[in-house]
C-alpha positions as CSV (number, residue, x, y, z in Angstrom):
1,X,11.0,-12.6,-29.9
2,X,10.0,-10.0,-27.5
3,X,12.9,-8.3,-25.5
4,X,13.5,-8.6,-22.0
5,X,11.1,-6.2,-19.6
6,X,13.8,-3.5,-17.4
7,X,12.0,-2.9,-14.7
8,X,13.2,0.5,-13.6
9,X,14.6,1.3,-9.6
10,X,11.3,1.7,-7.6
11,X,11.0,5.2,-5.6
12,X,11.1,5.9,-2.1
13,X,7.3,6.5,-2.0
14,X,6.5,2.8,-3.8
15,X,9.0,1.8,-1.2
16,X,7.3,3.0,1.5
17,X,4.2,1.4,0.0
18,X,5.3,-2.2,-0.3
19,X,7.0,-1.7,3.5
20,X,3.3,-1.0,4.5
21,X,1.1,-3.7,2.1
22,X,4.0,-6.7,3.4
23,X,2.6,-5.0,7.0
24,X,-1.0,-5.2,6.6
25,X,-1.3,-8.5,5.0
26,X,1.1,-9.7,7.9
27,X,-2.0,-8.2,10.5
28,X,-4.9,-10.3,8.0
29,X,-2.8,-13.4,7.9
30,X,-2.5,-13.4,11.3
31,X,-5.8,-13.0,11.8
32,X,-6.7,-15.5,8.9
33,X,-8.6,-12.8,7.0
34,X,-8.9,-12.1,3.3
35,X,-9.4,-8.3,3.6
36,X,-9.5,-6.0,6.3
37,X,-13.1,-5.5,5.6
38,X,-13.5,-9.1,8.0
39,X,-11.6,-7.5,10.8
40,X,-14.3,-5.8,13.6
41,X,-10.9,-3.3,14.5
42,X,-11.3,-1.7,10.4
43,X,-12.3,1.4,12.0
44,X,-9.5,3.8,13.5
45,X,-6.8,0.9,12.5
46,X,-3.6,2.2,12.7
47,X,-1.9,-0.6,10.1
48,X,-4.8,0.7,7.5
49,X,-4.4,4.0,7.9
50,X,-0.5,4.2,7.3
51,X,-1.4,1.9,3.9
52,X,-3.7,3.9,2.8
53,X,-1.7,7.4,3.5
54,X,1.4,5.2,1.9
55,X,-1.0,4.6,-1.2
56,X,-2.2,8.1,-1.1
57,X,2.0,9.2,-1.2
58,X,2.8,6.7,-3.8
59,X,0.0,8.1,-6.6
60,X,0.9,12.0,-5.7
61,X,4.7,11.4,-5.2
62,X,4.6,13.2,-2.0
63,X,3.1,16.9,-3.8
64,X,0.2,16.8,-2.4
65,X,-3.2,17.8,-3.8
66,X,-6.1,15.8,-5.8
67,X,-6.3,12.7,-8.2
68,X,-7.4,13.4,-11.8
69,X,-8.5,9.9,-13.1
C-alpha cells in the first residue's frame, strides 16, 4: 500500500500564481473561450500579462534572472 501523498504549504509566489490563473480563466469563461489565443484583446492584455509575470515569479521565486531547462 502506498502511503498517503503530504502535500507541503504552497509559497507566496505559487500563491500569487493561482490568484492570477482563477483570474484569467474567469476573463475566457466569460468570454466562452478555451485559450486566450481566441480573444482579438491577447495583445497588451493586462489579465495575461500579470499571469504570465506571476508564472515568471513562481519558477524564479522572486530572484530574478534566467531559466536553465
Amino acid at each position: 500500500m502506498s502511503e498517503p501523498k503530504i502535500e507541503e504549504p504552497r509559497d507566496e509566489f505559487e500563491q500569487r500564481l493561482d490568484e492570477a490563473l482563477q483570474e484569467l480563466q474567469s476573463c475566457q469563461q466569460e468570454k466562452g473561450y478555451q485559450s486566450c489565443m481566441q480573444c482579438s484583446q491577447i495583445i497588451g492584455c493586462e489579465l495575461r500579462n500579470r499571469y504570465v509575470k506571476a508564472v515568471y515569479i513562481s519558477m524564479n521565486k522572486g530572484k530574478g534572472g534566467g531559466f536553465e531547462f
